[in-house]
Steps between C-alpha positions, in 0.01 A plus 500: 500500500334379217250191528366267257173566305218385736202271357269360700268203341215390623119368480212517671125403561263756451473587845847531552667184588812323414393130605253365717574286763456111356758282514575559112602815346233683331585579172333855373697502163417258173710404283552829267628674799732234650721533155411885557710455795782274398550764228554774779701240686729439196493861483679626856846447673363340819117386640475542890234333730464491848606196734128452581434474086755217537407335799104517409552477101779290463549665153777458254506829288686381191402676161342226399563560096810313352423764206544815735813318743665410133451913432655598829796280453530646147443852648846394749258439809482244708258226385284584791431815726723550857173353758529781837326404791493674832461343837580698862547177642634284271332206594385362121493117393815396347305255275271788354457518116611837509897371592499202230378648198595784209797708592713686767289559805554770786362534871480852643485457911633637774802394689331242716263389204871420283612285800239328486422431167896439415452220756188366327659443178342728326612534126492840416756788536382605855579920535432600890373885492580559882260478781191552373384461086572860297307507148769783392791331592353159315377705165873693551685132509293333244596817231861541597658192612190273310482708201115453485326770300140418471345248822199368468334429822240216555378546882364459733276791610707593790809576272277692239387657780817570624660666157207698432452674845897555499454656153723250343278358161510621200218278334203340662393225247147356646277255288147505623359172525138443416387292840447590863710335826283684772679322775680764745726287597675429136785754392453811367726681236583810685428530906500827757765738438634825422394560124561773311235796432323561195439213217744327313556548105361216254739408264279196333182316538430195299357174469695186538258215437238522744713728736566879472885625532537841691843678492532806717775663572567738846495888508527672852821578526767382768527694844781649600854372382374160392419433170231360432383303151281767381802756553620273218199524251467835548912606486460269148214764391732765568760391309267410166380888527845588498474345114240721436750821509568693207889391475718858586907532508464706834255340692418127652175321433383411777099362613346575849153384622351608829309245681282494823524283832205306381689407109289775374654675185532846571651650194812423276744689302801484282755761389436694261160459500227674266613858336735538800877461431664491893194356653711244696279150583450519864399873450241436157304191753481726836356797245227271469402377856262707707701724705254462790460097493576375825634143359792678380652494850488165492615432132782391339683625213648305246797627277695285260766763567638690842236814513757798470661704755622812311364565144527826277182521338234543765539673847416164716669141435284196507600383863386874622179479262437110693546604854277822449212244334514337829644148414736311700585220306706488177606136307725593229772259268749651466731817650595818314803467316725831472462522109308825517472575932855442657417313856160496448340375821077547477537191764657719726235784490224266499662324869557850605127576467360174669508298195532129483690384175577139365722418171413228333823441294373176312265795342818649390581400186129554352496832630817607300389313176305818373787676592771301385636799230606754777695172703718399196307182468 
């Protein structure tokens, strides 16, 4: 099912730290970057923190700008962001800040946690998720029944903790603070867990004021049949090769990029490709991986279109040339349509030869864009 964009804010001290452990909170950010992050608040469907952000913080989180609410209501939004906050328990202070100010509110819990917070009063739409919390089945809620598109979440550490090691953010936002906490005791921004391999991509470094803004965004892919967010970032590559195609009346364009465990890029391709005119995408990107490189058993391949079960011009179709590189995993957008293959089923032959592969059908309709002559659109 498809979730909501993923962005996780937050700042820190130089040495890591979210807070220290006063009776005040510590405030890392000036000035330049609280409006910094109003304008990101203005910018999203929903901001999520934690109930231990709310019992410890007491915060509002209102976009704080008449000048950006008075765009959102122009833009048809609501004046002010859905606030999310999750509690297993459900044991929050009715008279929090959180309930009484900005917009619609909504508490994810479990079934207890709804009992009990329905008999505390609390003001929010209160959503149980069953016996214990499920980040899918929130993210799933909030983007089909919620209609949020973009959430911004706002802590703590254990719930970036928790969307990172489930592979669940699509943008780590981290301001650096220029100070030190050194105090062991005081909350950190990301604690023990299982985090992906390999390093992250950095989409933007600058400075804010006296702080410095990092964006980075995921890239070790999902395991298995989960998706994770960097099967989204690098499905979205796929698709903007798939532009790059010389446009043909007998062909799809289509992009493919091959990427290891660790959210190394391996190679990428699209149809087409070079002096080649039925070099198909999946086949032009494995042409270029080392045969012999042992990450491609763990790899996953990423095709804006189905990889092809039967094709004319070349002895082997992609899903055969996939499963003989050695790769198990394929994340594609959208299936083969019979316009030139009747039944086409590369699915099939990749599940036949061990292969695990996801759809991800909101990466549908920008995978047929580039190929919107041959589909009477």
């Amino acid at each position: 099912m498809p979730y909501p964009y993923v962005l996780l804010s937050a700042a820190v001290s130089l040495d890591g730290y979210l807070d220290d452990t006063g009776p005040e909170r510590l405030l890392l950010s000036g000035p330049a970057d609280f409006d910094r992050v109003d304008e990101v608040r203005a910018s999203v469907d929903a901001i999520l923190v934690g109930a231990g952000t709310i019992r410890a913080d007491n915060p509002r989180l209102l976009v704080n700008s008449p000048e950006r609410r008075a765009a959102r209501v122009a833009d048809g939004l609501p004046e002010y962001p859905l606030k999310v906050t999750v509690s297993g328990s459900g044991d929050l202070d009715p008279a929090a800040r959180f309930w009484h100010t900005g917009g619609e509110k909504v508490l994810y819990t479990t079934d207890k946690g709804a009992e009990r917070a329905r008999a505390l009063g609390i003001a929010a739409d209160v959503v149980p998720l069953g016996d214990a919390l499920d980040w899918r089945r929130l993210l799933e809620h909030l983007h089909d029944v919620r209609g949020v598109r973009r959430l911004m979440v706002e802590g703590g550490g254990r719930i970036h903790t928790q969307l990172v090691t489930q592979g669940l953010a699509d943008e780590l936002q981290v301001v650096l603070a220029p100070l030190f906490v050194g105090d062991p005791d005081a909350p950190r921004l990301f604690g023990p867990g299982s985090y992906q391999g390999g390093r992250l991509r950095l989409v933007e470094t600058r400075p804010v004021g006296d702080v410095v803004l990092m964006r980075y965004e995921p890239t070790a892919p999902g395991g298995g049949a989960l998706p994770s967010a960097a099967d989204r970032h690098w499905l979205a590559l796929a698709c903007d090769l798939a532009g790059q195609c010389p446009p043909s009346e007998t062909a799809f364009s289509v992009g493919a990029v091959v990427v290891a465990a660790d959210g190394t890029e391996l190679a990428r391709g699209h149809s087409r490709e070079g002096d080649d005119p039925v070099v198909h995408a999946e086949e032009a990107a494995l042409a270029k991986a080392d045969p012999t490189d042992p990450r491609l058993a763990g790899a996953t391949v990423y095709s804006s279109l189905e990889p092809c079960a039967r094709r004319a011009s070349r002895p082997a179709p992609c899903a055969r040339l996939i499963l003989d590189a050695g790769v198990r995993r394929v994340v594609t957008a959208w299936r083969e349509p019979d316009t030139f293959v009747t039944e086409a089923d590369g699915s099939a032959v990749l599940a036949d030869g061990g292969a695990t592969v996801l759809v991800l059908p909101e990466f549908e309709q920008r995978a047929k864009a580039p190929n919107a002559h041959l589909l009477g659109g």
